[in-house]
N, C-alpha and C positions, 0 to 999 in steps of 0.2 A: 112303740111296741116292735120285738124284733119275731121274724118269724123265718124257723130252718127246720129243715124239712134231711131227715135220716132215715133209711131204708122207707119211704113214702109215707112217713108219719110226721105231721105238723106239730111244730112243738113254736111254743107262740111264749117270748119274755116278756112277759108284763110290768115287769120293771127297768128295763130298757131305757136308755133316751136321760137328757139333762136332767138334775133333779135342783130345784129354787134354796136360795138362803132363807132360814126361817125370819132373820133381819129384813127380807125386803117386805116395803110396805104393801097393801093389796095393790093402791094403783099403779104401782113399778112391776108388779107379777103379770098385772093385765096387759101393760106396754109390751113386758117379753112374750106373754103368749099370743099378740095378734104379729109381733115380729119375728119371732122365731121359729121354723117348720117343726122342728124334734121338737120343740116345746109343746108346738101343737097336737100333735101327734104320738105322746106320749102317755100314757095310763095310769093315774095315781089313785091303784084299786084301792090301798088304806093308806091311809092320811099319817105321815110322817114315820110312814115305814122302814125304821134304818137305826142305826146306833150313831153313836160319836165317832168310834174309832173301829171295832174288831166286835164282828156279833160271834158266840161262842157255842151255843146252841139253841133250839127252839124246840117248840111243844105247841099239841091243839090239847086245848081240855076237852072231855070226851062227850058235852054237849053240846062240843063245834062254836060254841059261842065265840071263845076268847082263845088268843092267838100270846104265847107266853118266850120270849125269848131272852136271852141273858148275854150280858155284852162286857166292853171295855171302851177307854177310861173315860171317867172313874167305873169301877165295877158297879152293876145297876143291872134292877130284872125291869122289862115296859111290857105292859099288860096292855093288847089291841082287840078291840072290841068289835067284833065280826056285823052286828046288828048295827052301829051305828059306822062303820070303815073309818074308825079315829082309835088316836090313844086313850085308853081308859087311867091309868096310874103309871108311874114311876115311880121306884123306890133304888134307894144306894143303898152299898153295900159295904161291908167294910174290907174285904177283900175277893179276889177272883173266884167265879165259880166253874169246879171243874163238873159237876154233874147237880142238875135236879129232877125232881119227878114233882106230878098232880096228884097229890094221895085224894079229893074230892073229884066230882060233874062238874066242878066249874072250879075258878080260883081260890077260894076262901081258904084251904088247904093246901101248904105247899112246903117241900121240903127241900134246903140246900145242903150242899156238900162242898166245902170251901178248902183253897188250895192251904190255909194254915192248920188244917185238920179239925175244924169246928163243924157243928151239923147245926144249921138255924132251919129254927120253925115260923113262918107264917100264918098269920090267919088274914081272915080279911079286912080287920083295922091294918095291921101291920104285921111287925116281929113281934112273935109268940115268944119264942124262948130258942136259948143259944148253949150248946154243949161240946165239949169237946172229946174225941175218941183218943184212943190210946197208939196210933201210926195213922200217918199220913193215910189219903182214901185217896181213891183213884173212880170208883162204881160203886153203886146201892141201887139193890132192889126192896119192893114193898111184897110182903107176903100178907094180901089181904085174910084170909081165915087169921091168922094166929095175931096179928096188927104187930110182926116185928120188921123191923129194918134189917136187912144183909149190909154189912160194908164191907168192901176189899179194897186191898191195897196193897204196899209196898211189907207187907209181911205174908207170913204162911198162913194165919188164921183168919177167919170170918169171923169180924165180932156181930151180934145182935145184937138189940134195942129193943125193948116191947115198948110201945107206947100206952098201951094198956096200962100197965105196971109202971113206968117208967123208970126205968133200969135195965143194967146191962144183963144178959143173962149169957149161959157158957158158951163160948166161941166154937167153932165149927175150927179142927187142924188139919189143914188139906198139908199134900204131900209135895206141893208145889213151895219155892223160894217167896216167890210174887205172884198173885192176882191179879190181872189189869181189870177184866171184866165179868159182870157177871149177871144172870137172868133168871127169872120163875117161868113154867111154863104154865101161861093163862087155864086150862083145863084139868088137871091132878099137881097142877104147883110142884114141879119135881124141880129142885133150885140147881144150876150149872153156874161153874167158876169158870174162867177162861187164863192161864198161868201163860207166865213170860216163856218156859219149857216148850210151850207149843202143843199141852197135854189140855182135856176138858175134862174137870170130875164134877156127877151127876149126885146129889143128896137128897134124901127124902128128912123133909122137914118134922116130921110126924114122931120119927124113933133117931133122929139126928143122925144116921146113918150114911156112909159114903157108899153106893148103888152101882157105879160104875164110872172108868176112867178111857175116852177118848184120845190115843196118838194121832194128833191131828198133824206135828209135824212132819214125819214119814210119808203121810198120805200125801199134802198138797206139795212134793217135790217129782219133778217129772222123770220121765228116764234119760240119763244122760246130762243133766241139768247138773250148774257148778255149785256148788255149796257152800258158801261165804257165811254164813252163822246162820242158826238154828233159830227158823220162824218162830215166833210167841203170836199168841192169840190176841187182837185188836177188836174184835167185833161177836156178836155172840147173840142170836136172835133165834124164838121158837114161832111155830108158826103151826096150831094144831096141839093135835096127842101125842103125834109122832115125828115129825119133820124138824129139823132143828138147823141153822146155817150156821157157820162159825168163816169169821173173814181171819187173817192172819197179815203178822205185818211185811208180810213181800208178796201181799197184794193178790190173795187167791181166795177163793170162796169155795166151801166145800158146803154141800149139801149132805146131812146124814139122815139114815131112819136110826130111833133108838135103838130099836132091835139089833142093830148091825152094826159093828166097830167099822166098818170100811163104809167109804163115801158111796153116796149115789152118783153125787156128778160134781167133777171138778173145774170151777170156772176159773179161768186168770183175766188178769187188767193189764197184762202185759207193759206195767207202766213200773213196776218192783216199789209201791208205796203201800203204807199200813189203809185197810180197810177200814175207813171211819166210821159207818153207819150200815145197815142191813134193815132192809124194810122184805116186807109180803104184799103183792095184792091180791088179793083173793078172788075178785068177781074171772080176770084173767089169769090166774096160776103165773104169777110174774114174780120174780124177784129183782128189788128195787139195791144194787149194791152202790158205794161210794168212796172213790179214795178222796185224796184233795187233789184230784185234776179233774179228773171224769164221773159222773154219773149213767151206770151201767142199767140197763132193763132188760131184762133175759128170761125165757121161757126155763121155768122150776123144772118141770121134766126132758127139755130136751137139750137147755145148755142154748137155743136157739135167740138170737141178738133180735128182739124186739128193735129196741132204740136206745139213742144217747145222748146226756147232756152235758155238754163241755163248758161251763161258765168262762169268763175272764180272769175271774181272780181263785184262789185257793177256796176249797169246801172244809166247813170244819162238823158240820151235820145237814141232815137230811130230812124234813119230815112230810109225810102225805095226811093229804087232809082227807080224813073216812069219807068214804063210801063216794068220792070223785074222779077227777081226773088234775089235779091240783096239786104241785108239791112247792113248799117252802124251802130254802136255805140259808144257811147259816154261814157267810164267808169271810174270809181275810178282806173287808173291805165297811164300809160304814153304811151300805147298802143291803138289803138281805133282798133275795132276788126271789121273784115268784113265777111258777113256770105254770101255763097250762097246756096239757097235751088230750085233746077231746078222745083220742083212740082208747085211752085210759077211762074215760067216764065220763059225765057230765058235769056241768060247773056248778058247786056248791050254789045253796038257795040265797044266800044272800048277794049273790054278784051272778046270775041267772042269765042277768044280760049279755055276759061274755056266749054264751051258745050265740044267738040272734050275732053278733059280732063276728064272729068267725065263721058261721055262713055265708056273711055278705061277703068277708074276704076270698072265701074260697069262689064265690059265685065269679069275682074279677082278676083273676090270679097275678101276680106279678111274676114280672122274670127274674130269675135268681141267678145269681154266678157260683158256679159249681167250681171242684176241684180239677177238674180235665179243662180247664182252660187258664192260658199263660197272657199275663199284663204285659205288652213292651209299648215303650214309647215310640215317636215319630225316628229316634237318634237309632234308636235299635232295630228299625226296618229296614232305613236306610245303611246300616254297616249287613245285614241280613240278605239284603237286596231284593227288599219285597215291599219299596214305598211305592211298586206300579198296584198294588191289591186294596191301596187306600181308596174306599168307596164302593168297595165289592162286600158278596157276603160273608166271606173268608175274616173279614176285620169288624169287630163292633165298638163303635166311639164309646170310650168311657173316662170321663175326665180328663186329664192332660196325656192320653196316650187311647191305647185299642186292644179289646180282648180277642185271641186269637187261641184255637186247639192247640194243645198240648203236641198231639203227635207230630202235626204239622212244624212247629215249632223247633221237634228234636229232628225230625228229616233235614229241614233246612238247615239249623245250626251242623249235622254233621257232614252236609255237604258244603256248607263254608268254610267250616275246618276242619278237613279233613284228617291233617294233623295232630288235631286235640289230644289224644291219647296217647301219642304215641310222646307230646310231652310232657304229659300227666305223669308216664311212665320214667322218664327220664329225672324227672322233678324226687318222684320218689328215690331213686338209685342214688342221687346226689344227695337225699338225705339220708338214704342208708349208710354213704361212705365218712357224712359229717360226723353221724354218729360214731362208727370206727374210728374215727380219727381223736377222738376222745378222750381214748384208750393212752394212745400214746402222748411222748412228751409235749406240754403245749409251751410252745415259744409266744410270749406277749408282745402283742402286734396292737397299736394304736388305731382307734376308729378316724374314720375320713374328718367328721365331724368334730371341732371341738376338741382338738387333740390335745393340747395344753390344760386342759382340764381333768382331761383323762388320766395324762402323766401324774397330773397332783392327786387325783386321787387313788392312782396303783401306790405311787409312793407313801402316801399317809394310812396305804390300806396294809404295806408291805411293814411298816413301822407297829402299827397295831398288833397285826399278827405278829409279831416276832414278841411285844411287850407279856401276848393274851399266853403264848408257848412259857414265858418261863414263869407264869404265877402260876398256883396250883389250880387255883379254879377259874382261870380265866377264861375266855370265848370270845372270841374276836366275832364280832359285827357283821353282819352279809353286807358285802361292799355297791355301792350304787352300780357299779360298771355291770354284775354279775343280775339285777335287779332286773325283770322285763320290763316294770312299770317306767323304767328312766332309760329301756334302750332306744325309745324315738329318738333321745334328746341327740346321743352320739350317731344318727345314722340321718335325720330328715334336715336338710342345708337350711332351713326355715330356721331352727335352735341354733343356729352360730350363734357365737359369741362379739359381739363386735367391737374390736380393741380401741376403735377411734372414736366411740358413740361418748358422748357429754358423761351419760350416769355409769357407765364406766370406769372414766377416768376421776368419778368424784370419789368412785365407789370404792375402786380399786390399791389407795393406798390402806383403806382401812380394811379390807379382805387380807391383803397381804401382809401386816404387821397381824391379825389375828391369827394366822397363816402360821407364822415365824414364834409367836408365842406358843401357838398348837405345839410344834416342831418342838419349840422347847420341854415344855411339859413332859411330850412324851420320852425325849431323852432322860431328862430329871427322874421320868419314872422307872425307865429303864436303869437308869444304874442306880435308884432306890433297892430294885427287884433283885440287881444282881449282886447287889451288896449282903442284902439280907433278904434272902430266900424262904428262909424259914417262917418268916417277920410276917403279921397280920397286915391288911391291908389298913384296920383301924389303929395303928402304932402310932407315937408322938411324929411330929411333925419335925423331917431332917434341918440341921442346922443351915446358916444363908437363906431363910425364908423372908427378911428383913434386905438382904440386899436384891434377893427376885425381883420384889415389889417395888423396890428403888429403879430399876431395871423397866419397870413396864409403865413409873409412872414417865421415865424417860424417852421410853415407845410410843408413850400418847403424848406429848410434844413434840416427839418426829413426826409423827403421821397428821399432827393436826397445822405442822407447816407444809408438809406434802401436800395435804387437802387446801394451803393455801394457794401454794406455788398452781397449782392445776386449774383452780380458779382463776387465778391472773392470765394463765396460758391461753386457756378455753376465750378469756375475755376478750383479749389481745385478739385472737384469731377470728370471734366474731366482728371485732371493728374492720379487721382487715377486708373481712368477707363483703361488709354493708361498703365501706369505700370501695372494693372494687365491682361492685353492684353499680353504686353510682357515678362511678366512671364507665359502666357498661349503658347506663341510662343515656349520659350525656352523649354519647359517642350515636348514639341510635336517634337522639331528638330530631322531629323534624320539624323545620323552623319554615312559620306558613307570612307568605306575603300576601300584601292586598295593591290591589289593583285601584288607583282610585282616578281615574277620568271621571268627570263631570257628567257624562252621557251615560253613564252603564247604568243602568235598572236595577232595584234592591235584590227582585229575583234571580237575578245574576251572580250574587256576593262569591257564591260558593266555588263558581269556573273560576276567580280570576286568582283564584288560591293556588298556589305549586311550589316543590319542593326546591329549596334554596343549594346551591352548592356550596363547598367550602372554599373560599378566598385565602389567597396568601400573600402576606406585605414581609416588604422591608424595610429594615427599619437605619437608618445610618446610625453612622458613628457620632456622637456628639447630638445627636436628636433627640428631645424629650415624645416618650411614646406618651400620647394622651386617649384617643381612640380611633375607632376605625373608618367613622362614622365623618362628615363635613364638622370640621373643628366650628368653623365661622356659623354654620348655622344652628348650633347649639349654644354657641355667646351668644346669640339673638334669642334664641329664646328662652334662655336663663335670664337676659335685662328686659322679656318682655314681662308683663301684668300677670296678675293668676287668672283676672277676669280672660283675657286674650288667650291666653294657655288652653283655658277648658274647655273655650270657644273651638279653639280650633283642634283638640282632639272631640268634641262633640260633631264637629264637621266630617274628621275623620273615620269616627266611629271608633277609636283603638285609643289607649292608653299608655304611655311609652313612658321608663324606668330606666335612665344611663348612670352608670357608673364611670365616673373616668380616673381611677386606678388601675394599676397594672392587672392584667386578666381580666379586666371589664366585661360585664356580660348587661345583653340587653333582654330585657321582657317586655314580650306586648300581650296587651290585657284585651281582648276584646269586650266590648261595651254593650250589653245584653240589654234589647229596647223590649218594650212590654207590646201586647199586640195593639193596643189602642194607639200606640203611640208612632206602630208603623202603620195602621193605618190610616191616621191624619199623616203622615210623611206619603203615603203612597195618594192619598189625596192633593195633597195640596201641590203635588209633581203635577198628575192629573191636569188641574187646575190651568196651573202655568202651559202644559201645552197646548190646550185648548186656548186660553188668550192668543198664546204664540200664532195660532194658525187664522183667530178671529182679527187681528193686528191689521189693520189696511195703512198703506204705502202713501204721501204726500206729496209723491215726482209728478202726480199730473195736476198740480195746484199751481205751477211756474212756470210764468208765462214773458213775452219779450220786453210788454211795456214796464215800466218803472221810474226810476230816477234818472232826469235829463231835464236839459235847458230848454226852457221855455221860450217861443217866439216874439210875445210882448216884451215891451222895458218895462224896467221899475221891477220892485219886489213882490211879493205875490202870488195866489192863484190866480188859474186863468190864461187867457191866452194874453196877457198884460206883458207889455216890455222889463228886460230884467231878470236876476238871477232868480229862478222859482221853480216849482216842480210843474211838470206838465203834466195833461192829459188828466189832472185828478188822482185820483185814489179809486181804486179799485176797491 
């Protein structure tokens, strides 16, 4: 629900806020309304309140029950049913309705008026019966005593209809061209027509008689006002014995008494659109006017601006629900929006609860942003030079910026440029003199942008026009350069053209053989034209039509080797591009060593990594180059085993890949261990240093005694003579 507040009257949109797909399921409705705040927050007073596409107008029947509106497409009336706030019936139609009326208290009787000039009658199974008038209708009124129809339209007569009788009876001939509208007045039924003239004639139904003729156009033009065509009458409502409104379509509202050919009071919309609808309230002597932008509320006797409703989209009617404060519309939009304004009355008995609702609101009022305060961002304080006010009460945070006074606003911007005007004023002069400049000869000057484009198109523009000059009825074409819609292309450097780009050049030989055959044509046509002047344009076909076509099927064999040649070109220049990419690679590589002492720690690998420099050899004369690398230790391990090989790059860690051809290149692979695997490696290092340190030394095991001759003879232990060991064994 939205709620805006105009001269201190609350006006509260109760149709406001996101409206659900009838496709979604209930518990996909339920997900959005506990997720989404406008969902929540929003009022769905009647249940599928809205059309397909364009509602066209509405009606209350007059026992407030049922709510009757008539829409597009497909053309269709939806009957909403006040007591239960759902739809009660849908019915299609077989073409658009430009007016209906309630001829019953409730729906059961209901009559259209269709833009093919048929008049359908409903009852309340359905369609009663279907008839058609003699010119299109435009308004119908019901003249309850006599039970005839008025229709008007795009003639000068009023036909009738009795339904009584059912037939037409003698037409009413007003002095008018065309009728748009027209009405009964509810208390002595004096019937008024409302003519495109901008005149209103009054009839008494009784002796058929024309009563009197209101110039309404003279009246509702001000003094000094410019005069562009002569207002016709759009809208036409009575209101009483004697009070009668008539809207006009350049959007002015005259109030008349019968009695008096001149107005009481002339109200403008100052917006110059036709008056769509005219309502009365009665309990407040208001009148309720309406173009399609604004909805006006104005004091009947003083002209004085009650309030206003400004919808989003276009109004195509108006209507108030009796004896409330309640109005419905009918707009350009698939929505019809429902407004309640409590100033106006109190809330119809079936939705009651809106009073209790709009007390609680007013009891906690929210802040509103009025039209005296200006939105700037954080970027526009700072060029301003007022980002020291951020946090004061001069600024109020309001989404991605801050609202700030108006006046304040214009003081500062004209003390930051002071300037402003003075080149505002100069801006104008320099368009006064472009203007001038007009006048005289213009020299063709190419745009910055795209000039080769340009050229081709003054030239194919200049060709045209000279072919459109000598046919009798020709008309040379508005040329792209001359078009606003295509002057971004020649002035914004974003629209070049770029002659080096791939789809250019593919594109480009077939633009310019169409180009050249254009070219042709139009010369062909031109010395057709000068040849024979007189000559229809649908004449036989000049002779060499037979060799033209020999000709162009020869131009699509040039262009479809062009389109080859550019292909090869384009190819060529992408290979070139990726080689020298990959000699930009090679040149940049950095080629990482490893460090491999037996002492260094795994968590170390990464130090002992540094960038390699580049070496330079010589090579003699008479010497085969093989590589850079220890010739001898690469015969070794080319004759060595595969087992031995993977041993010892598994030792190393690295995987090594020699070429020994000329440009030989080497790759080293490093050997990626898994974690388990370094950490039984970092284990079992562990391990060994620990033994290392647990290891005891066997220098103090040796000692002097040993091997020596013994003092006895003879062989032996012992101290026995002879060669033998002494002293025993330890």
């Amino acid at each position: 629900m939205q709620i805006s507040s105009v001269n201190d009257v609350k006006i509260y949109n109760l149709s406001h806020g996101k409206s659900l797909p009838e496709w979604l399921s209930d518990r996909k409705k339920r997900q959005l309304q506990n997720k989404d705040v406008d969902i929540q927050r929003r009022i769905e007073l009647i249940q599928d309140f809205e059309m397909p596409t364009v509602c066209t107008s509405i009606k209350v029947s007059r026992d407030g029950q049922f709510i009757l509106a008539t829409g597009t497409y497909k053309p269709r009336i939806r009957c909403y049913d006040t007591y239960q706030l759902s739809l009660k019936f849908e019915r299609c139609l077989d073409s658009e309705v430009v007016a209906f009326d309630i001829l019953s208290d409730d729906y059961s009787k209901l009559v259209f008026l269709h833009s093919d000039r048929y008049v359908e009658f409903h009852s309340q199974h359905g369609q009663y019966y279907k008839m058609r008038i003699p010119k299109f209708g435009r308004d119908f009124s019901y003249h309850y005593p006599s039970c005839d129809l008025y229709f008007v339209g795009s003639s000068s007569e009023v036909f009738r209809l009795n339904l009584e009788q059912g037939r037409f009876l003698n037409s009413l001939q007003t002095a008018a061209v065309e009728n748009n509208v027209c009405d009964i007045n509810p208390v002595h039924h004096l019937f008024a027509t409302g003519s495109s003239e901008g005149r209103v004639e009054c009839w008494d139904p009784r002796v058929r008689n024309r009563v009197g003729t209101l110039d309404c156009a003279l009246s509702s033009l001000a003094e000094g006002a410019e005069v562009q065509s002569l207002p016709s009458i759009s809208a036409l409502k009575f209101n009483g014995s004697l009070t009668m409104a008539v809207g006009t379509s350049t959007g002015q509202v005259l109030l008349y008494d019968l009695r008096s050919n001149k107005p009481l009071l002339v109200r403008d919309h100052f917006y110059n659109l036709p008056i769509k609808s005219l309502n009365f309230h009665d309990q407040l002597d208001l009148v309720v006017s309406a173009d399609s932008k604004i909805i006006k509320i104005w004091n009947k006797d003083t002209g004085k601006a009650f309030s206003s409703i400004q919808p989003q989209t276009h109004i195509n009617d108006v209507c108030i629900y009796p004896n409330s404060g309640m109005l419905f519309t009918a707009n350009e939009d698939p929505k019809m929006n429902t407004f309640y304004v409590p100033a106006l009355g109190p809330a119809p008995r079936w939705c009651s609860f809106l009073d209790n609702l709009t007390e609680e609101l007013e009891e906690s009022p929210e802040s509103t942003v009025y039209d005296d305060y200006k939105f700037v961002t954080l970027k526009d304080l700072e060029n301003l030079g007022l980002s020291h006010l951020v946090g004061s009460s001069l600024l109020r945070a309001y989404m991605h910026g801050y609202f700030m006074d108006i006046r304040l606003y214009h003081k500062v911007k004209s003390m930051a440029n002071p300037f402003a005007y003075e080149e505002y004023r100069k801006d104008k002069i320099r368009q006064k003199i472009e203007e001038s400049r007009t006048q005289r000869v213009q020299v063709k000057k190419l745009p910055k942008v795209n000039k080769e484009l340009a050229l081709k198109l003054m030239e194919e523009g200049d060709d045209e026009a000279e072919l459109a000059s000598r046919k009798k009825k020709g008309k040379a074409l508005p040329s792209v350069l001359g078009d606003d819609r295509f002057k971004v292309m020649f002035e914004n450097p974003d629209y070049q053209v770029d002659d080096q780009s791939e789809e250019f050049r593919l594109l480009n030989p077939i633009v310019s053989k169409v180009g050249q055959k254009r070219q042709k044509k139009l010369r062909l046509l031109a010395q057709q034209a000068a040849a024979s002047e007189q000559a229809d344009e649908d004449d036989k076909e000049p002779e060499g039509r037979a060799s033209s076509e020999e000709e162009s099927s020869d131009d699509d064999k040039s262009w479809v080797e062009e389109v080859r040649e550019q292909r090869r070109l384009i190819w060529e220049e992408g290979r070139g591009r990726r080689r020298q990419l990959r000699k930009e690679a090679d040149r940049n590589t950095v080629l990482l060593e490893r460090d491999q002492s037996g002492g260094e720690e795994t968590s170390n690998m990464a130090e002992g990594k540094k960038t390699s420099r580049p070496q330079y050899y010589q090579i003699k004369a008479g010497e085969e180059f093989r590589s850079f690398n220890d010739v001898a230790h690469k015969q070794r391990l080319q004759k060595a085993s595969l087992e031995d090989r993977l041993k010892l790059e598994e030792h190393s860690g690295t995987s090594n890949m020699t070429e020994t051809a000329v440009g030989s290149k080497q790759l080293t692979f490093t050997l990626k261990k898994s974690e388990q695997q370094r950490k039984q490696q970092q284990a079992e290092w562990e391990h060994h240093e620990e033994r290392r340190k647990l290891r005891r030394s066997a220098g103090h095991l040796s000692s002097d005694r040993g091997r020596g001759r013994g003092g006895g003879g003879g062989r032996g232990r012992g101290g026995g003579g002879g060669r033998g060991r002494g002293g025993g064994r330890y």
